[in-house]
N, C-alpha and C positions, 0 to 999 in steps of 0.2 A: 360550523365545522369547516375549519380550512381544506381547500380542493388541493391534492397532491399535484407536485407540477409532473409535468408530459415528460419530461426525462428521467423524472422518477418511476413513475409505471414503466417506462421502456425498462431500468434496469432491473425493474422486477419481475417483470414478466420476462426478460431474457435471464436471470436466475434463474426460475423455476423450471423453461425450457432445458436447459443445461444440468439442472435436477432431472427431470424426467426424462431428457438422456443418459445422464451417468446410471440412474436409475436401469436404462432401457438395455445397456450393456452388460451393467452388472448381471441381468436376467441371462441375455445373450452366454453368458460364460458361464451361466448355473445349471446344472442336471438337468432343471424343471422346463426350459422353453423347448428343447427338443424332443421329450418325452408327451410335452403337450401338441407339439406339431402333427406329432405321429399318432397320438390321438385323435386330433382333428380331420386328418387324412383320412385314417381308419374310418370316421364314424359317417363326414360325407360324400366319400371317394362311390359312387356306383360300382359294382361288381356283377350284377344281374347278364349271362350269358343273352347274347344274341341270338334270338331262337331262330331267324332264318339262316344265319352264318354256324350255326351249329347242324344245321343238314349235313354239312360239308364231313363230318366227322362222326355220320349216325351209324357208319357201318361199326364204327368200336372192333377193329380186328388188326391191332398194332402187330407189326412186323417187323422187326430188324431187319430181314431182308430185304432185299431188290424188288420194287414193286412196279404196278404202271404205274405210268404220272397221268394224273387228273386230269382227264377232259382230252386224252388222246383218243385217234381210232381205235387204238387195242384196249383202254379202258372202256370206253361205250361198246366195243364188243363180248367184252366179257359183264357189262351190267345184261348184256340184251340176253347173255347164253345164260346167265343164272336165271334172267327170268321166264324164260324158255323152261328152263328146267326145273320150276318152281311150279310151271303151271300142270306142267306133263306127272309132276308125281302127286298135285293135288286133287287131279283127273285119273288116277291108279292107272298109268301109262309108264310104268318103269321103264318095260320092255323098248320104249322110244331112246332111250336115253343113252344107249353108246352110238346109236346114229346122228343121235345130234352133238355129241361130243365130238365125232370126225369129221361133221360139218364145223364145228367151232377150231379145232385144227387147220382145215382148212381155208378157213376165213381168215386165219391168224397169217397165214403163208399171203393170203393174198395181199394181207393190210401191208405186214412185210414187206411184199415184192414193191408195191406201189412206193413206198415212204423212200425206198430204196433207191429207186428213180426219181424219184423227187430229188432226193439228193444231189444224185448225180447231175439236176438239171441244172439245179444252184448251182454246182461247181464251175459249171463253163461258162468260162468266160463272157460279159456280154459285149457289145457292138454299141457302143453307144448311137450311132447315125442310125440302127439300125433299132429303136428303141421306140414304143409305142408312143406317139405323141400325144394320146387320151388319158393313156394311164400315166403320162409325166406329169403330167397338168392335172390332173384329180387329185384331189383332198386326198393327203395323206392318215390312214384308219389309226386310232389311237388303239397301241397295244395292249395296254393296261384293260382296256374295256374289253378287247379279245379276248385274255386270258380269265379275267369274271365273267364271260359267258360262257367259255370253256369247260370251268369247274361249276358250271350252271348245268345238270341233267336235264332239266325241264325246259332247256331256251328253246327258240326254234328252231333253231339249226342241228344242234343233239336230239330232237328228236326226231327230225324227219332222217338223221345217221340211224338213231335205235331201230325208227321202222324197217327202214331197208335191209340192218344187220337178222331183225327179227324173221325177214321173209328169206334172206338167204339161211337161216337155218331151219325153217321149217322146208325149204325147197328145191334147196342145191340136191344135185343128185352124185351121188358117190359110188363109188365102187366098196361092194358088202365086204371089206375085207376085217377078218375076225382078229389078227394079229397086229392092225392100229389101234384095240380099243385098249384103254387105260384103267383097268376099273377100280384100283386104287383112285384112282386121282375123280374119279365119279363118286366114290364114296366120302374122299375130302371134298368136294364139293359138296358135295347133299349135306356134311355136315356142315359147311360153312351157313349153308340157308337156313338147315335147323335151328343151327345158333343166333343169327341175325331175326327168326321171329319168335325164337324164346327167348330173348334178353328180359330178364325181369325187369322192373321199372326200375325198381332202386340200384339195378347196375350199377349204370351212369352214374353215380357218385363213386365210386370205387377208381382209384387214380390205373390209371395205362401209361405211365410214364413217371422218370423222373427228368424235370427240364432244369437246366442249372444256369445260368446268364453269367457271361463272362463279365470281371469289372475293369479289365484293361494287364496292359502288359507292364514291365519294366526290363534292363539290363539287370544281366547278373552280377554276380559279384567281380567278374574277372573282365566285366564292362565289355563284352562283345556276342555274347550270348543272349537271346531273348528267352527271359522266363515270366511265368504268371506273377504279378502285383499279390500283395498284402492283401488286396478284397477279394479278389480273384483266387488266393489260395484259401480263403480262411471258409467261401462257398461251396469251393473244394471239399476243405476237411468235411463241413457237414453232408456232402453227398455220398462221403465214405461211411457216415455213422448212421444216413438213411437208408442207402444199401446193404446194410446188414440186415434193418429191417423190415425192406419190403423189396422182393424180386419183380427188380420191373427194370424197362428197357433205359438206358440213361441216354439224354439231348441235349447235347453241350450247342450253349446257340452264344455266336456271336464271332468276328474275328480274331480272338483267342482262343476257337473251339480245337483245332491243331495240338495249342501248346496244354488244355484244358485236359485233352487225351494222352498226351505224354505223363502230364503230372497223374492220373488216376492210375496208367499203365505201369509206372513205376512203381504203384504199390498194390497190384496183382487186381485191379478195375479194371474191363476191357468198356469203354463207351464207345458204340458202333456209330449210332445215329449223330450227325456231326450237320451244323448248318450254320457256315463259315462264313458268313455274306455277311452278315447283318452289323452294322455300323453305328445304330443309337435303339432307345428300347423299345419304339416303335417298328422299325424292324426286327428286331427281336421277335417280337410277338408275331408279325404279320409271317415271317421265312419260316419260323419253326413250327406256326398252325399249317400252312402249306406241305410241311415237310410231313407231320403227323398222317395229313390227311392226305400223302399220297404213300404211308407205308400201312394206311388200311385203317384208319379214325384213331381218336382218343380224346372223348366228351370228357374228360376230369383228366387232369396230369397235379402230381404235385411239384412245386416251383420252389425253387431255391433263388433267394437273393437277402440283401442285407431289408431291413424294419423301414427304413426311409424309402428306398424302392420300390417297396412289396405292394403300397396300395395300385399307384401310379401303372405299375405291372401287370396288377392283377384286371385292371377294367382294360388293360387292350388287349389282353389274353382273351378278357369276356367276346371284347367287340367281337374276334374272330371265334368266338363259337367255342370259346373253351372254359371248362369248367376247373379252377384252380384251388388246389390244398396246400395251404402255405407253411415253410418253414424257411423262420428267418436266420441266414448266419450273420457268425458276429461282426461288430465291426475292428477294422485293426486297433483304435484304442480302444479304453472301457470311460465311461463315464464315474467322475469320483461321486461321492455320495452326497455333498450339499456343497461347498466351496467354489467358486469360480473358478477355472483353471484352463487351459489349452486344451487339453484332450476334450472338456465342453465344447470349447468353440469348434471344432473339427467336428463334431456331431453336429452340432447348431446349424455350421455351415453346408451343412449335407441336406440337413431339415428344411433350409430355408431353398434349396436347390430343387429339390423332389417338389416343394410345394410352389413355387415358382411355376416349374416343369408343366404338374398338373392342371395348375390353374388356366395356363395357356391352350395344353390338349383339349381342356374340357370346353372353354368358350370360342378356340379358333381353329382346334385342330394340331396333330405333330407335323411339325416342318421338317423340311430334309428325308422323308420317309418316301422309300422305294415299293411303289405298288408288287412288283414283283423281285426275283432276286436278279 
């Protein structure tokens, strides 16, 4: 059997290659390679919640309002005055409970006055000549690490805070006066505790939010106005048709959260909770479990973003301790039914972007991600 020459295998094997590309694109522009991406995504993307970064979020008592922020003196004063008052009514010590509330008043006034001054120290001017030559020269403290030990209860330093808050309210001395006590606001408090250790178990699955990820801006039509993008509005629409059915707090997270609230407000949605910082979807997740957990927790939220997003999304959502119920919107094209076509490739191109994306977070980590905001 005659041996085939060497340049004949080269142009055969460069066919075939050039087959199994034209091949490789054709797939590229078919319904099928992006429906399988997000398949694959789906089946080995982890999603399993962070059970210590879910502490951060156990109180489950979402507020739209104005809360403390995490790991302040007036938050670890009010963890110490509920458990003050947790212990006093499991001891049938009611009768204890407006003196320690005016003790907790008054600890509030004092944290107050202090921070107050602190202030004021920072504002004045400093002296540089006149500037600590130990502490210029000392290692500079990473703040990142300050602020996780901050939203840490249990670090050392929060607790030797708790104990001291704990002993000033069992031992400041006050004046008996019967028209500071609040006894409504003793009564929301006893119920907050009630509720925090009668949470059934299966709670926590039940969403406390709805979070919706902005997907970027564009010019309006009159080319000087910024309005929400085609992804952006179409996450939109679906938060208007999950808000009819379920009354929960809406979290526009990202720097279209702004214009995210105009387009809802326009059609009679007010979303209060707004966390405008966040610049890729790793901030995403990280600013708006922050934000959750400093208007009173939220163990499950459900998440709004488009199908190629959604897994990528949902494991950094986990990382921080949250438990996500997903609903995907659509994308601005549709996928035709079998044909190769453009509106393919624009999904394809998205598929291949998210899985890209993932594959990086999961072996090396997100880049460009802001430990705090």
């Amino acid at each position: 059997m005659a041996k085939t020459h060497w340049m004949v295998r080269i142009v055969q094997i460069a066919a075939l290659l050039f087959v199994l590309l034209g091949c490789l694109v054709i797939f590229i522009y078919s319904p099928f390679y992006s429906k399988l991406v997000v398949k694959a995504l789906n089946t080995f993307v982890p999603v399993e919640v962070n059970e210590v970064a879910a502490k951060s979020q156990k109180m489950a008592a979402l507020s739209e309002a104005e809360n403390l922020e995490p790991g302040s003196n007036l938050w670890i004063a009010r963890q110490a005055y509920l458990k003050l008052m947790e212990q006093e009514i499991q001891q049938n010590n009611s009768e204890n409970l407006p003196q320690i509330q005016a003790r907790y008043k008054a600890l509030q006034d004092l944290i107050n006055k202090e921070q107050q001054e602190q202030n004021e120290e920072e504002e004045r001017p400093q002296v540089p000549l006149l500037a600590d030559p130990e502490q210029t020269a000392s290692t500079p403290e990473d703040p990142t690490q300050n602020v996780k030990d901050l939203l840490e209860l249990d670090s050392k330093e929060n607790k030797v805070l708790m104990e001291k808050y704990l002993d000033f309210l069992q031992t400041h001395k006050i004046e008996p006066v019967v028209e500071s006590v609040d006894a409504q606001q003793i009564q929301k408090d006893i119920a907050q505790i009630k509720e925090q250790n009668e949470t059934p178990k299966g709670a926590l699955s039940q969403p406390y939010a709805i979070v919706v990820l902005g997907g970027g801006l564009t010019l309006d039509k009159n080319r000087k106005d910024i309005v929400v993008n085609d992804y952006t509005k179409l996450r939109l629409e679906k938060t208007l048709e999950v808000e009819k059915q379920y009354n929960l707090p809406i979290v526009l997270s990202g720097v279209e959260a702004p214009f995210m609230q105009t387009w809802l407000k326009e059609r009679g949605v007010d979303a209060k909770l707004l966390e405008n910082r966040s610049m890729n979807t790793c901030e995403n997740s990280r600013f708006s479990s922050l934000l959750l957990q400093k208007k009173g927790g939220a163990p499950t939220v459900i998440l709004i973003t488009d199908q190629y997003h959604m897994p990528r999304t949902r494991r950094l959502f986990a990382l921080n301790g949250i438990e996500t119920v997903p609903i995907e919107a659509p994308m601005p094209t549709q996928l035709t039914a079998w044909q190769p076509s453009q509106q393919n490739y624009d999904h394809s191109r998205r598929a291949n972007y998210e899985m890209l994306a993932t594959i990086r977070d999961m072996l090396f980590g997100s880049s460009d991600c802001r430990e705090v905001p």
